[in-house]
C-alpha positions in Angstrom: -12.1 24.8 27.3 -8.6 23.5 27.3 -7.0 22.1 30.5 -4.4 19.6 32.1 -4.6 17.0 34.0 -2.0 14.6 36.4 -2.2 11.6 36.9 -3.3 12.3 40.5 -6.0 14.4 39.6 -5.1 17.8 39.7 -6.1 20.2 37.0 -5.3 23.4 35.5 -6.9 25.8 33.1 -4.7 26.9 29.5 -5.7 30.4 28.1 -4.7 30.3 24.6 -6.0 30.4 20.5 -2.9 28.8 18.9 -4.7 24.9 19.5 -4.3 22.4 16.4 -6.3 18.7 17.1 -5.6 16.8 13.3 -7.9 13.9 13.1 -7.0 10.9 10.6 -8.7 8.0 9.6 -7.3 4.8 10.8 -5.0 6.1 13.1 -5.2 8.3 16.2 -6.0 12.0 16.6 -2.7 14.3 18.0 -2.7 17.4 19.8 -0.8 20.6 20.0 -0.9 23.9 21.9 1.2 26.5 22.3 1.4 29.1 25.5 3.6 31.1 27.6 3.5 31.0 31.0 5.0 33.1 34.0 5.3 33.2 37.6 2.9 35.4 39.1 5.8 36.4 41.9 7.9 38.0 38.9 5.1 41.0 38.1 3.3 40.9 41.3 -0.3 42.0 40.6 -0.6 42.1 36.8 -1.1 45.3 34.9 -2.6 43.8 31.7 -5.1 40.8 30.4 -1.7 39.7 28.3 0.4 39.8 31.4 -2.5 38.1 33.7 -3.0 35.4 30.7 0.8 34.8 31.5 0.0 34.2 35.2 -2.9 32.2 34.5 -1.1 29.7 32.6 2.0 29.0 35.2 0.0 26.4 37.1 -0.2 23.9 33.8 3.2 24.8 33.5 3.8 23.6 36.7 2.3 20.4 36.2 3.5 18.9 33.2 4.5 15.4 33.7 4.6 12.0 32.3 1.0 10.5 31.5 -0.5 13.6 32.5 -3.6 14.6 30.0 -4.6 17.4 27.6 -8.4 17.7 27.4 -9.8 19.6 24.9 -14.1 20.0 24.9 -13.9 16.4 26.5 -11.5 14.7 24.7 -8.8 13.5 26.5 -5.0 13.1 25.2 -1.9 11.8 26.9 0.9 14.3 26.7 3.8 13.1 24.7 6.2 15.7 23.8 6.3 18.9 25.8 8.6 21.3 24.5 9.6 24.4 26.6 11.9 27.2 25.2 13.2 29.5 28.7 15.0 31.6 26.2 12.1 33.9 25.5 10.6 36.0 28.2 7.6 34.9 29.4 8.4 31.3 29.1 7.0 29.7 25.2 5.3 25.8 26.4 4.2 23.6 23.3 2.2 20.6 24.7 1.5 17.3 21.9 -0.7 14.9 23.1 -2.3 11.9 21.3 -5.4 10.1 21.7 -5.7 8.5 25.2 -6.9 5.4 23.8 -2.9 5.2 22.9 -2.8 2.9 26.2 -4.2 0.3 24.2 -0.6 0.0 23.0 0.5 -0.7 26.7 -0.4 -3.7 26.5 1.2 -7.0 24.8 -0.3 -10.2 24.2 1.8 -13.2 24.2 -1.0 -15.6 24.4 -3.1 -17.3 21.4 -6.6 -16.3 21.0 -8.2 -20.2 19.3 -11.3 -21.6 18.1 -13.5 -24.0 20.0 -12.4 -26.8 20.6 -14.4 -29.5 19.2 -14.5 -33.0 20.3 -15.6 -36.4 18.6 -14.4 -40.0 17.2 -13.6 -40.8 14.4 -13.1 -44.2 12.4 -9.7 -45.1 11.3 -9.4 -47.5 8.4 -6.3 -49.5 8.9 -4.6 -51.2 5.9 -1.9 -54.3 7.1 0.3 -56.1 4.6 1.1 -59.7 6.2 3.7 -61.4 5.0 4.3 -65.4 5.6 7.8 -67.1 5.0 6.3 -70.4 3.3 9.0 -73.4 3.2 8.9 -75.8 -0.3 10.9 -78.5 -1.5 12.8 -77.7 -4.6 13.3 -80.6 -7.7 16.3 -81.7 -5.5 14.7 -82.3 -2.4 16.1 -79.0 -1.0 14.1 -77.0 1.5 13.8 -73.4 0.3 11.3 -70.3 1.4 9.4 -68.0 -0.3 7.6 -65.1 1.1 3.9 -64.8 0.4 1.8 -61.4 1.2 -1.6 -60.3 1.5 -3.1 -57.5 2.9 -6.1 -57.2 5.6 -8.2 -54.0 6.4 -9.3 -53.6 10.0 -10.9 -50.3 11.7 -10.6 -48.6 15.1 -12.7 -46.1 16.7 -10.3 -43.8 18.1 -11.3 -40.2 19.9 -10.4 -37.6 18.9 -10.6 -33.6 18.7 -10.3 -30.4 16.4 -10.2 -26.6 16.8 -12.7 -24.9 14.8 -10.2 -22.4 13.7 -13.5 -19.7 12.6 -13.6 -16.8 15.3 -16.0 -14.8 15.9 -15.0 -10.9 15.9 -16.5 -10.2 19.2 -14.3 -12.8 20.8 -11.4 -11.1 19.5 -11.4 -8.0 20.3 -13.0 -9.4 23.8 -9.4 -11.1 23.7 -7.1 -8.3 23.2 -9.3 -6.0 25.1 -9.1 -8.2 28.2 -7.2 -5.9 31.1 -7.6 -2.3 30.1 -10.7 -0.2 29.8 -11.4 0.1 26.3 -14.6 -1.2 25.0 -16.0 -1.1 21.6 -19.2 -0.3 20.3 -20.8 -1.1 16.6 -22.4 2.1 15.0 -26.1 1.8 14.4 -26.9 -0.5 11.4 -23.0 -2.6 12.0 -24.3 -5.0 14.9 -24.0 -8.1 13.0 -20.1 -7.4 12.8 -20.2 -8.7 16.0 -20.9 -12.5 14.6 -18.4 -12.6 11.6 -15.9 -15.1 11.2 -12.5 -15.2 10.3 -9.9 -18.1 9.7 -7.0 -18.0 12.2 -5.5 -22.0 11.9 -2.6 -21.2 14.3 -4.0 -18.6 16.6 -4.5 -14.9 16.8 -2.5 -13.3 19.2 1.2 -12.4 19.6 1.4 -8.6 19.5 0.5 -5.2 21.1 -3.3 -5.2 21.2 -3.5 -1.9 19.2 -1.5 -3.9 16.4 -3.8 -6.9 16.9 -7.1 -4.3 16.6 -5.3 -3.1 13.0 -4.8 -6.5 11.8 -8.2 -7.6 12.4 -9.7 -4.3 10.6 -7.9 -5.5 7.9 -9.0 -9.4 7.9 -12.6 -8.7 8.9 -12.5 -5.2 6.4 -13.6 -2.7 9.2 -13.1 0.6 10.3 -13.0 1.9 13.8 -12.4 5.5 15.7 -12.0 6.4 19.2 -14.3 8.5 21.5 -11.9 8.3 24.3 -11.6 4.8 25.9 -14.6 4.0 23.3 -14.0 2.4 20.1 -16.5 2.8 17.6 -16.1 -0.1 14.8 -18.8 0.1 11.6 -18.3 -1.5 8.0 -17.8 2.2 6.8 -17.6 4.9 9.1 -19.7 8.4 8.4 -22.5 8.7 6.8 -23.7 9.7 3.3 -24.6 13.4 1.7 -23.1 15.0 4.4 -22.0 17.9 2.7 -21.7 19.9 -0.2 -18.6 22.0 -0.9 -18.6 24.6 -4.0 -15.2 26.1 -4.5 -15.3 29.8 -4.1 -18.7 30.0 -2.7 -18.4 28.2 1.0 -15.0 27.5 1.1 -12.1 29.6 -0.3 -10.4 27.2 -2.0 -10.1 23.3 -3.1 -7.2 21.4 -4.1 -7.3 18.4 -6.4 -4.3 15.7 -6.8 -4.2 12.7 -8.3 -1.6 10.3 -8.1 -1.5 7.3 -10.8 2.1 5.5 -8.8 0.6 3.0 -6.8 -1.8 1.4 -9.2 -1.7 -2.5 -9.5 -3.7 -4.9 -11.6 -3.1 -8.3 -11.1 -2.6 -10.5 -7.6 -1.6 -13.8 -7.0 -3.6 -14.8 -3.3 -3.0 -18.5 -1.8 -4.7 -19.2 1.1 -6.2 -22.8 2.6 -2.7 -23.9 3.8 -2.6 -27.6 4.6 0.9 -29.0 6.6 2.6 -31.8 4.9 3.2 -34.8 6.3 6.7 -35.3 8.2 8.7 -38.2 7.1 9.8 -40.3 9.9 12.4 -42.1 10.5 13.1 -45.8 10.1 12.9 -47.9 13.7 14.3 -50.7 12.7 17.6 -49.5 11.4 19.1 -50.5 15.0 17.5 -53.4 15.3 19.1 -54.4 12.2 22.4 -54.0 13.1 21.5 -55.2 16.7 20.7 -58.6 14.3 23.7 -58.8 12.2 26.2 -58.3 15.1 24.3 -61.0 17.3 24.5 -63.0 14.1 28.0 -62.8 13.5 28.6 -64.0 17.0 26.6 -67.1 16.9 28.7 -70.3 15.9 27.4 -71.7 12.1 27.9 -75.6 11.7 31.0 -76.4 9.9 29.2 -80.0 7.9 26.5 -79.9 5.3 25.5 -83.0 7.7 24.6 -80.6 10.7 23.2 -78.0 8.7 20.7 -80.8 7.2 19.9 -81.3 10.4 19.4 -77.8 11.8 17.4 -77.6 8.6 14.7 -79.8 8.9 11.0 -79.3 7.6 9.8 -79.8 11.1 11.4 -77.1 13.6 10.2 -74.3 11.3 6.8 -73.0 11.8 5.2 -70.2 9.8 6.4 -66.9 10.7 4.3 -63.6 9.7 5.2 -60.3 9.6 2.8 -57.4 10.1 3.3 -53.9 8.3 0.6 -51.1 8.7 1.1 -49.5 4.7 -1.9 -47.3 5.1 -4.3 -45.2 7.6 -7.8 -43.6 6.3 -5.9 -43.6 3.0 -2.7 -41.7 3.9 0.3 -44.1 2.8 2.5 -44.9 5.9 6.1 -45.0 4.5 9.6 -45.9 5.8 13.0 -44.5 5.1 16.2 -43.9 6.2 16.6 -40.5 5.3 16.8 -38.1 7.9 13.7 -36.0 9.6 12.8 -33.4 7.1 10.0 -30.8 6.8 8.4 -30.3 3.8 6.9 -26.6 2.5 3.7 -25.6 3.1 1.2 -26.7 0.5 -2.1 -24.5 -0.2 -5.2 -25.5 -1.8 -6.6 -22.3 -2.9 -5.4 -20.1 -5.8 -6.4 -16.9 -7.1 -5.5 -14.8 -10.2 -7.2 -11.4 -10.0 -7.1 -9.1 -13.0 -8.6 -6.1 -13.1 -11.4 -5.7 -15.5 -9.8 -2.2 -16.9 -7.1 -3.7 -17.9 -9.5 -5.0 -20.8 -12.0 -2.3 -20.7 -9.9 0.6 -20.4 -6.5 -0.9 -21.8 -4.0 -0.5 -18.4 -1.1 -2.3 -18.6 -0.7 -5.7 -16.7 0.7 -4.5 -13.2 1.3 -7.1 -10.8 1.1 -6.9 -7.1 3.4 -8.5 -4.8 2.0 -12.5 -4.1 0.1 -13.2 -0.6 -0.1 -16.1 1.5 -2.9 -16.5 3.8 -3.1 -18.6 6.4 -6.4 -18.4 6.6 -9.3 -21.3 5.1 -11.3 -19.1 2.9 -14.1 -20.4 0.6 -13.8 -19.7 -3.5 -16.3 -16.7 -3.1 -14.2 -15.1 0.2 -10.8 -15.6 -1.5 -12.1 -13.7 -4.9 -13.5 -11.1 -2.7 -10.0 -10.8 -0.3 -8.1 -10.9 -4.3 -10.2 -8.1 -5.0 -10.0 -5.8 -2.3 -5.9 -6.5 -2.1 -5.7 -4.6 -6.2 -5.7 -0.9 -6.1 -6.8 -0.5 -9.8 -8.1 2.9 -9.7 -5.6 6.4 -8.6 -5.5 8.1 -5.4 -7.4 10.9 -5.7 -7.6 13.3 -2.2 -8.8 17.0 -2.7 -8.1 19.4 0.4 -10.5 22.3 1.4 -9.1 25.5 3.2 -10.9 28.8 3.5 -11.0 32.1 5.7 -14.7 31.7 5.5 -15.3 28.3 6.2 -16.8 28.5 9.4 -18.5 31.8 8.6 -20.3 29.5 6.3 -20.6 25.9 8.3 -24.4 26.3 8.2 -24.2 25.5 4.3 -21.3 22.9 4.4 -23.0 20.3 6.5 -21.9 17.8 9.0 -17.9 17.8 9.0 -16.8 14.4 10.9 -14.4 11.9 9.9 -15.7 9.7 7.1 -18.9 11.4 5.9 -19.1 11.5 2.3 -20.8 14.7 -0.1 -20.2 16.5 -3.0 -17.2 18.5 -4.1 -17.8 20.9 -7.0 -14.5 22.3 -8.4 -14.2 25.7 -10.3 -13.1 24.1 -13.6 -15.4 20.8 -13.3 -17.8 19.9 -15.1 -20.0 18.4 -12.2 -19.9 18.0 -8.4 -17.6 15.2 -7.4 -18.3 12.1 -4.7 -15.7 12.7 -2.1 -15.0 11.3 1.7 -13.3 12.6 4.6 -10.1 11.1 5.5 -8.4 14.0 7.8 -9.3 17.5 9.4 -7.2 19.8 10.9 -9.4 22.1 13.2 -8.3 25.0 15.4 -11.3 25.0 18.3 -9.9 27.7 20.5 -9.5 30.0 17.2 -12.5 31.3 15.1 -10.5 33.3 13.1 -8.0 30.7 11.4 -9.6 28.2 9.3 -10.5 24.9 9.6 -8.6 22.6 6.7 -10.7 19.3 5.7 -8.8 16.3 3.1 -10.8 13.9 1.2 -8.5 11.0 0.4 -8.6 8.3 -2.3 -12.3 7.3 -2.9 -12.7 4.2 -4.8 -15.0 4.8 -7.7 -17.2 2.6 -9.8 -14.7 1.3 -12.8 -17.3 2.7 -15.6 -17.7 6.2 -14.2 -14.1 6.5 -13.8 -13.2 5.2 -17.3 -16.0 7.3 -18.7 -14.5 10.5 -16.6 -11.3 9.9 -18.0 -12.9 9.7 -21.9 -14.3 13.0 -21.4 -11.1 14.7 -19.5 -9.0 12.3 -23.1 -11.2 14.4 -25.7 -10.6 17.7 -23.7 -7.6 17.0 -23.8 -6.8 15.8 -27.4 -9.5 19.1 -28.9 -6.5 21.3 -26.7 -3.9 19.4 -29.0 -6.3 19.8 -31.8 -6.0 23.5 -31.6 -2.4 23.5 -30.7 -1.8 21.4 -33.7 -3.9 24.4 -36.0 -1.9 26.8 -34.3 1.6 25.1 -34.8 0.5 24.9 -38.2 -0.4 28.6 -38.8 2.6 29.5 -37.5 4.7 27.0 -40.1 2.6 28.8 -43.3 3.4 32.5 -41.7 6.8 30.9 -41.3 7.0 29.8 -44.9 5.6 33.4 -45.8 8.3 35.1 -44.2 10.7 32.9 -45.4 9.5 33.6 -49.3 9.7 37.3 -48.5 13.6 36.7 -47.1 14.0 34.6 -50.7 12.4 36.9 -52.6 14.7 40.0 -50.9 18.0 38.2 -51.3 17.1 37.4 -54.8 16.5 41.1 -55.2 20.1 42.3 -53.1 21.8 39.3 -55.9 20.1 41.3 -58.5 21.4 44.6 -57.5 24.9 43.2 -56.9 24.8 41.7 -60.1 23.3 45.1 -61.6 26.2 46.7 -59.9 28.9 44.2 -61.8 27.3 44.2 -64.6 27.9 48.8 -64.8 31.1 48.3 -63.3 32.3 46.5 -66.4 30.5 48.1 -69.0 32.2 51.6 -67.3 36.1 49.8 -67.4 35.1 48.9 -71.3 33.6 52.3 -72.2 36.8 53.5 -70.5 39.2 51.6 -72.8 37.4 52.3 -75.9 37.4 56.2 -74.8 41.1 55.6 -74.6 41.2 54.2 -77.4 39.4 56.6 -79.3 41.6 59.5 -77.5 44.7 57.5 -78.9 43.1 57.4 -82.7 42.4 60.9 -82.3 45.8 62.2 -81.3 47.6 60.0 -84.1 45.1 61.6 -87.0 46.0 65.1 -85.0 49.7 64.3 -85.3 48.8 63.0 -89.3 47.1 66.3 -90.0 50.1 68.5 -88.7 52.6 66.3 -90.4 50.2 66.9 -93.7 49.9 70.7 -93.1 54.0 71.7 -92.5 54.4 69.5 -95.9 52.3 71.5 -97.4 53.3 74.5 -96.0 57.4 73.9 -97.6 56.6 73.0 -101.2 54.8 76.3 -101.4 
C-alpha cells in the first residue's frame, strides 16, 4: 500500500497504479507516483469509484511538505520533487522520492578519522664532527693555526610515538556513522569485512559521510544497499543461480549491447608516499654578521710590536667546535637557501598490463596514472593495479516483457545483484549475467517489470574464446559474401560479353549497310554508263541507217 507521511506523523493513503521504484546498484533507489486529487466539497457525495478515488487522494495532497515520506510496502523515501499541474481538472500530483537513507548526506565530517596511536622510545645515533683550532710555529717562528677534526658517535634514548595509519573498516564506518541512525550490517558469510585494513597516512575524514561510505567501498572493494536506515555491506551483493531467463519463453524480450569505448590496458599505480625532508635554514647567518659588525668596531693594534704581544702562544687555549652532521643516518645539512618543500617521493611502483594484450592482441591502452596515499604491500598494490584496468567491454542486457510476471515462478529470485543465466534467441548458449538495475511497477500487475544486467567481468579465456567463435562467424559471413560478390562479377562479365558480342553485331550490320550503299551508288554509275553507251551506238545506228537510206 502506498501512503505519505509528515514529519509530524500524520499519514495519508494514495489510490493509484501509475507507481515506478528503479533500484540501482551503488547508488540509491528513487520514487515516482502519479495521482489526481480533488476536494471532496467540489462533488459533494461522489457518484463514481473514479470520482471517490479523487476524493480519497486530497488528504496526501494536502500534506505534501518538505521531508515528508513516501512509503511504498515498507520502504520509506523522502519526497524531493513534487510536481503539481492545477491546469487539468481534477488536480494531476507527481511525487519523487529517494531512499531515506539520503540523510546520510546530511551530515559533514570535518574531523579526521586516525590510527592508534602507538607509543615507544627509540635510540637515536648521533654523529658530531669536532673541530679544534691547533696553534704551531711555522720555520720563522711565526704562530699560525690549523683546524683539526674528528668525529664522535653518541646515542640518546628519546620517547617517542607513531600512528598506526591501518584502520580497521568497522571503525570507519563507526566514524562517519556517528550522529544519525544508520547502522550497517555484513550479509551472511561477509563478517570478517568488519576486521580489514586499509592505509589512510593523513586521516580519513573531510566530506559528507555518504561520500566517505563511497570512498571506502572503493578502498576496501565492497558493495553495500540500503534497507531503510540499514545498510547492508557484503564483498558481492546477491547470490548465485538466481535465475534463468530464455528470450521468448519467460520474458518477451532481451536486449544485448556491448560497448568496446572505455577499455584500458595498462596503469601506472604509486602508492607508499614517504615526505621529504624540509631544508632548513641556516642559524648562524645572523650571528655572522652580528660578528663582523662587532669586529669592525673593535680597535686593531697599529704596531707589529703589539700584535706580537696580543699574539702570544700563551693566552690562546684550544677552542672546539661542535657540529651534529648526522642523526640515525639522515645527513643534517645547512644552507642558506630559502625554506623549500620538496615533492612527494613514493616507494611503490606498478606497471599493470593486461594479459590480452599478448593473448588476444589489444592494443596498448593506457589509463590515466594514480597516486595513492596509501602504504600498500607488493601483493595489495598488484591486486589495487588490477582492479583499477577495465580490460574486458561493458556488456549490460535489459529484459522487458508483458508476461514477465505471469511467469515469475520460472524466472527466479529478482533482487539487486543476483547473478543466472541469460539465453538469447540467436546464442549459441546461456550467458552468466548480474543485476545491476530494476525498474518495477508494484501497484500495477498489468505493465511489466524491466530488469538490466550491467557489465559482468568475465574470465579473460572464455571471453577471448567467445570472441574466436563470434571472429569465424563472422569471417564464414564474409566468406559467403565474398562467393556471392564473386558470382555476381562472372554474371557481370557474362552480360558484358553478350553487350560486346551485340555491338559487334549492330557494327556488322552498319558496316553491311555501307558496304550496299556503295555497291548501289557504283551499280548506279555503271547503269549510267551503260545507258550513255547505249544511246551513242542508238544515235550510230540511225546515223548508219539515213546514210544508207540516200545512196539508194
Amino acid at each position: 500500500m502506498l501512503y505519505i507521511k509528515t514529519p509530524k506523523g500524520e499519514e495519508a493513503p494514495i489510490v493509484t497504479n501509475n507507481v515506478t521504484i528503479k533500484e540501482s546498484l551503488g547508488s540509491l533507489s528513487t520514487i515516482e507516483a502519479t495521482f489526481y486529487a480533488v476536494d471532496a466539497n467540489k462533488y459533494g457525495k461522489p457518484t463514481s469509484y473514479v470520482r471517490s478515488q479523487y476524493v480519497n487522494n486530497h488528504p496526501a495532497f494536502t500534506m505534501i511538505s518538505p521531508f515528508a515520506e513516501i512509503v511504498e510496502k515498507g520502504q520509506r523515501f523522502y519526497l524531493q520533487q513534487p510536481q503539481i499541474d492545477d491546469s487539468t481538472d481534477p488536480v494531476t500530483v507527481t511525487l519523487s522520492g529517494i531512499q531515506i537513507a539520503k540523510q546520510l548526506h546530511w551530515k559533514y565530517i570535518s574531523k579526521l578519522c586516525k590510527g592508534q596511536v602507538i607509543k615507544y622510545t627509540k635510540t637515536e645515533i648521533i654523529k658530531t664532527r669536532i673541530t679544534e683550532q691547533v696553534p704551531y710555529k711555522t720555520k720563522t717562528g711565526a704562530i699560525k693555526y690549523k683546524s683539526k677534526s674528528h668525529i664522535e658517535k653518541s646515542t640518546k634514548q628519546v620517547p617517542a610515538k607513531k600512528i598506526d595509519d591501518k584502520i580497521p573498516l568497522s571503525k570507519l564506518l563507526d566514524f562517519i556513522s556517528s550522529g544519525t541512525k544508520i547502522k550497517f550490517k555484513y550479509q551472511a558469510g561477509d563478517e570478517k569485512l568488519a576486521n580489514k585494513t586499509y592505509s589512510y597516512p593523513d586521516g580519513f575524514g573531510k566530506g559528507y559521510a555518504d561520500q566517505l561510505l563511497k570512498k571506502l567501498s572503493q578502498d576496501f572493494d565492497f558493495e553495500y544497499k540500503f534497507d531503510n536506515l540499514t545498510c547492508i555491506i557484503a564483498k558481492k551483493l546477491g547470490n548465485e543461480d538466481s535465475f534463468y531467463f530464455v528470450d521468448r519463453v519467460n520474458c518477451q524480450k532481451i536486449n544485448k549491447e556491448e560497448n568496446y569505448s572505455n577499455i584500458t590496458t595498462r596503469i601506472t599505480v604509486y602508492s607508499n608516499p614517504k615526505k621529504t625532508r624540509k631544508a632548513s635554514v641556516h642559524k648562524s647567518k645572523n650571528s655572522t654578521k652580528k660578528f663582523k659588525s662587532k669586529s669592525h668596531k673593535e680597535k686593531r693594534p697599529a704596531y707589529k710590536k703589539e700584535r706580537k704581544q696580543r699574539n702570544d702562544r700563551k693566552s690562546y687555549k684550544k677552542q672546539y667546535q661542535k657540529k651534529v652532521i648526522s642523526i640515525n643516518g639522515h645527513p643534517v645539512t645547512s644552507t642558506t637557501k630559502k625554506k623549500t618543500t620538496h615533492g612527494v617521493q613514493y616507494e611503490r611502483k606498478k606497471v599493470y598490463t593486461s594479459p590480452l594484450v599478448a593473448s588476444a592482441g589489444y592494443p596498448v591502452i593506457e589509463a590515466k596514472t594514480v597516486y595513492l596515499k596509501s602504504n600498500l604491500s607488493k601483493a595489495e598494490l598488484e591486486a589495487k593495479a588490477k582492479s583499477l584496468v577495465h580490460d574486458s567491454p561493458q556488456v549490460s542486457f535489459t529484459v522487458t516483457g508483458t508476461n514477465f510476471k505471469a511467469f515469475s515462478k520460472y524466472c527466479g529470485t529478482v533482487e539487486i545483484g543476483n547473478q543466472g543465466l541469460l539465453m538469447l534467441l540467436n546464442g549459441d548458449k546461456a550467458q552468466k549475467a548480474r543485476i545491476t538495475a530494476i525498474e518495477s511497477h508494484p501497484e500495477d500487475d498489468e505493465t511489466a517489470n524491466e530488469i538490466t544486467f550491467g557489465t559482468f567481468r568475465t574470465d579473460p579465456i572464455s571471453y577471448q574464446l567467445r570472441q574466436q567463435r563470434e571472429y569465424e562467424a563472422l569471417a564464414d559471413s564474409y566468406r559467403d559474401l565474398n562467393d556471392d560478390v564473386y558470382d555476381l562479377a562472372i554474371n557481370d562479365d557474362d552480360f558484358l560479353d553478350l553487350v560486346d558480342d551485340n555491338d559487334a553485331m549492330r557494327n556488322h550490320v552498319g558496316n553491311w549497310h555501307v558496304i550496299n550503299y556503295n555497291r548501289i551508288v557504283k551499280n548506279k554509275k555503271k547503269i549510267a554508263a551503260n545507258k550513255a553507251e547505249i544511246a551513242a551506238l542508238k544515235g550510230e545506228v540511225a546515223a548508219l541507217q539515213a546514210s544508207l537510206t540516200t545512196k539508194k
